[in-house]
N, C-alpha and C positions, 0 to 999 in steps of 0.2 A: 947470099941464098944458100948458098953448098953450106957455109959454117951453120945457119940455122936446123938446117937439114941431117947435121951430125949431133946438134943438142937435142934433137926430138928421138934421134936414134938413142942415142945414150938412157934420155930419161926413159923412153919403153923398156931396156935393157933393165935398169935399174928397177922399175917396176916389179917385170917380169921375175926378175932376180926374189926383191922383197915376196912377192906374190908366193914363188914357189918356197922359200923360206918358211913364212908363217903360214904354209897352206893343214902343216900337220894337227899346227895348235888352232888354228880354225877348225877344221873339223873335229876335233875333240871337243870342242868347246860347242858346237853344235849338238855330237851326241848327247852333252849333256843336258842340254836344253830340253832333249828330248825325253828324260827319263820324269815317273810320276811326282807332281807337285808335291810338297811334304806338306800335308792338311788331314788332319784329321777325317776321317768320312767312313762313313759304313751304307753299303751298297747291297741289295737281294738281286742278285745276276741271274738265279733259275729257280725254279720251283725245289726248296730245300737247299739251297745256295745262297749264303751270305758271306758276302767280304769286307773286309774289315782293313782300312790301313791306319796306324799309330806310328807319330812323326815325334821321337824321343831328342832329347835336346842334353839331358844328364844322364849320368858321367859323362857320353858322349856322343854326338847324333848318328841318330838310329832309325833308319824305316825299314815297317814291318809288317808282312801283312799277313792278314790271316782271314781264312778261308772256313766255314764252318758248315758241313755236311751232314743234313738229318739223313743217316741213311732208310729211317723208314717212309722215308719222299715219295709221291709217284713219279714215275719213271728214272729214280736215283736209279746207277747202274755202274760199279766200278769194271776197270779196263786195267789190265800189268802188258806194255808191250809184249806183243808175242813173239816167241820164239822161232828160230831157225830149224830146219830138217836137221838129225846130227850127219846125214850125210854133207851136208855145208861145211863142217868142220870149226862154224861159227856159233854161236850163241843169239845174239842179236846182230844186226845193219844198226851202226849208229846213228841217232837223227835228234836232230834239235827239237826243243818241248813244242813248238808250233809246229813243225812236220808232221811229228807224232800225229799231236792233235787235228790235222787237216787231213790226212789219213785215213785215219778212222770214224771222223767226222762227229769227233768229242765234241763236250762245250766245257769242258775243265779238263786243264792238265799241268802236271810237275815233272820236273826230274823224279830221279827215285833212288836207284842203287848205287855203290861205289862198283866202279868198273877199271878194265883194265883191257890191253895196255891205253897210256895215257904221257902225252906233255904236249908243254905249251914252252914256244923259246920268241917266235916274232908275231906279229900282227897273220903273219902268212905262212910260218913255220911250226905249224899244232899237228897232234894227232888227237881220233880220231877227225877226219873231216865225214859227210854225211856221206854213206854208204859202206863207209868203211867196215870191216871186225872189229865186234865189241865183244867185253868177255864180265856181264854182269857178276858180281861175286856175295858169295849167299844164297837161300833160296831163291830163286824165283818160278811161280806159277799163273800162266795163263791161260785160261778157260781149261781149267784142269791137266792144263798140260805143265809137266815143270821139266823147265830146261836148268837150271842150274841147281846146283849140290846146297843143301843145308850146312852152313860153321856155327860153334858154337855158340863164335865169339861174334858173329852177328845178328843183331834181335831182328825179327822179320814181323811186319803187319800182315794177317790171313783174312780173306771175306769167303763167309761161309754160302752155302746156295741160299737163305736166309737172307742174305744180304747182312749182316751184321757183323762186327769187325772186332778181330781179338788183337792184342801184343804177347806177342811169347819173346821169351828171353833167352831161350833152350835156342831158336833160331830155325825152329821144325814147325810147321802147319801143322792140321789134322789131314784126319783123309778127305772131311767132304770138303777142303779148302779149292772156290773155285778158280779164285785170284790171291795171289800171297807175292810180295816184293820184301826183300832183305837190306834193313840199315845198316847202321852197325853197331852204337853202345846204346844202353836200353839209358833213359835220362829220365824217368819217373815210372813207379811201381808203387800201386797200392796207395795212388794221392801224392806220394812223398818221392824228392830226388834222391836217387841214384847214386851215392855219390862216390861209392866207389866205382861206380864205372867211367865216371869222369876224369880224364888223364891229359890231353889236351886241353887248354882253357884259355885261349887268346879272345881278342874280339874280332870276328870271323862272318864271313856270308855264311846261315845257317839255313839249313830245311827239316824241318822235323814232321812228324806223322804223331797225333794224341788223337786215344777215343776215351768215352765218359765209363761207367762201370758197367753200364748194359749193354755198351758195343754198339750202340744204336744212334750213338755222334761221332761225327770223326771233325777234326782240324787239322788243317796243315797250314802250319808258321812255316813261314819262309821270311829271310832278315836278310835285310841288302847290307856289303862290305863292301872293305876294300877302296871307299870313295871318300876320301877326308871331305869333311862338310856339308855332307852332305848321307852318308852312313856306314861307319864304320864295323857295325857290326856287334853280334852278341857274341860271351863267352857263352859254354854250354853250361855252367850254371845257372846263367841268367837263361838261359832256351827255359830250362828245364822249369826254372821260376815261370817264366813265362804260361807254359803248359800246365802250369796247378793250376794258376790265378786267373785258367778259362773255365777250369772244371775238371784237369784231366786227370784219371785215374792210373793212365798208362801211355808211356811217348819214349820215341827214340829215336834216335839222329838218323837223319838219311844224308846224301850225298850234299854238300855245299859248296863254299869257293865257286870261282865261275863259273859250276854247275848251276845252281841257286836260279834256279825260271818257272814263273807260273802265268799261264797263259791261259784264256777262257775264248770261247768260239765269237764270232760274229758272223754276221749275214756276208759279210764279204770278204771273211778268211778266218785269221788269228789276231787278238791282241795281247800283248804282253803286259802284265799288272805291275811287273816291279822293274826292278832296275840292273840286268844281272851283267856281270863283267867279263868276259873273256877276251884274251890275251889283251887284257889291261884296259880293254873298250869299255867303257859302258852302253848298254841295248845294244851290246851283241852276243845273240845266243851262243853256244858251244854243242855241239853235236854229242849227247849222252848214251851209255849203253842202254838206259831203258827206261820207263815211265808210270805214273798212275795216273791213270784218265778217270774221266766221270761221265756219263748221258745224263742228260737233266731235259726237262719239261722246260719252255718260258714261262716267264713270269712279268707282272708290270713291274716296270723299274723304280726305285721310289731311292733319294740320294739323301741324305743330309750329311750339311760340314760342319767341322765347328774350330774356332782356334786354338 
């Protein structure tokens, strides 16, 4: 009886042992499970909201989704996180794209700017975490306020009180700019890439911002990386390609890598559309210096997929 009583100890042990061993790559292997199917589909989410995701297989797989903005919509209404008092000594509180968006009680939102400071070394050792100092860099302006400095070397999207959306490459709004957020290399001008602003060119988590020549459409591509087989990711020549072959007249990199989130509202919080990576996770957000949101009207949802 005692000897029986020591094999059922050992094999719990052993178990327990196995269990906590493969407990890492189980949950990774869950994450994944969780991120969006690669299936073609195009979705109308709000009145003047359509999304669009394209599941690429050559050169390398690729999902990418994209987002497409009549800004002459009813109740279309852009949103740039808002800034800090300067007696804060901050810019923005850092917060993940679903915070943002629950917040303010969006029903569209992305990252936006490159910010700083910034790292990521374990699952548990990153900076910013949510509340932190964030120090967006480039213009940015919210509801007419602008808390950060115009560079020149970052091209910024403006939305005018019009609601219509320009790309400058100078990196400056106008004056009646009511919302303006800063990327950084301009990736198409005048219908045509960029190409001397392209300098980096791996295949990459990307997020871009294009509008058509009347300012009066906006998209925002966003490209999941970083995940062998499932999307590796675009260079920005290929963004850039991207961004013609919707119509754009004008687009420029915004922040990527495990920034790379777009999330749209639900009745019972946030969901997130893509698949974004921080500290190596997939569908886990990272806490960004700041945002572009949207207010949209509902709309009936209508789905198709195709292979």
């Amino acid at each position: 009886m005692h000897h029986r009583y020591q094999v059922y100890i050992r094999r719990f042990l052993i178990a327990a042992f196995l269990t906590l061993l493969l407990s890492p790559a189980i949950f990774y292997g869950w994450l994944c499970v969780l991120r969006p199917f690669r299936a073609n589909r195009q979705q109308t989410l709000f009145t003047g909201i359509v999304y669009q995701l394209r599941a690429i297989s050559k050169p390398r797989p690729v999902t990418i989704h994209i987002v497409t903005v009549d800004l002459t919509a009813p109740g279309i209404k852009p949103l740039v996180t808002p800034g800090m008092p300067i007696s804060s000594g901050r810019k923005t509180n850092a917060r993940t794209t679903s915070e943002f968006l629950r917040e303010f009680k969006l029903q569209l939102a992305v990252n936006a700017s490159y910010f700083h400071h910034f790292y990521e070394k374990t699952p548990w050792d990153y900076y910013p975490h949510s509340g932190d100092p964030s120090y967006p860099l480039g213009e940015v302006i919210s509801n007419g306020y602008h808390y950060s400095k115009p560079e020149s070397n970052r091209a910024v999207v403006c939305f005018s009180k019009n609601n219509l959306a320009h790309i400058f490459a100078s990196g400056k709004c106008p004056l009646n700019t009511v919302q303006g957020v800063a990327g950084q290399e301009m990736l198409v001008a005048n219908g045509k890439a960029v190409i001397s602003q392209i300098r980096e060119n791996k295949p990459y988590p990307r997020v871009a911002a294009a509008i058509n020549r009347e300012g009066n459409k906006l998209w925002l591509i966003v490209v999941d990386g970083k995940q062998p087989f499932y999307s590796e990711g675009l260079t920005l020549t290929e963004l850039a390609k991207a961004a013609i072959d919707l119509g754009a007249d004008a687009a420029l990199n915004m922040d990527g890598g495990g920034s790379a989130t777009l999330v749209i509202g639900k009745p019972n919080g946030a969901k997130v559309l893509n698949a974004p990576i921080h500290t190596k996770l997939p569908m886990r957000e990272r806490p960004v210096g700041n945002h572009l949101g949207f207010y949209a009207l509902p709309a009936s949802i209508k789905t198709s997929t195709s292979k």
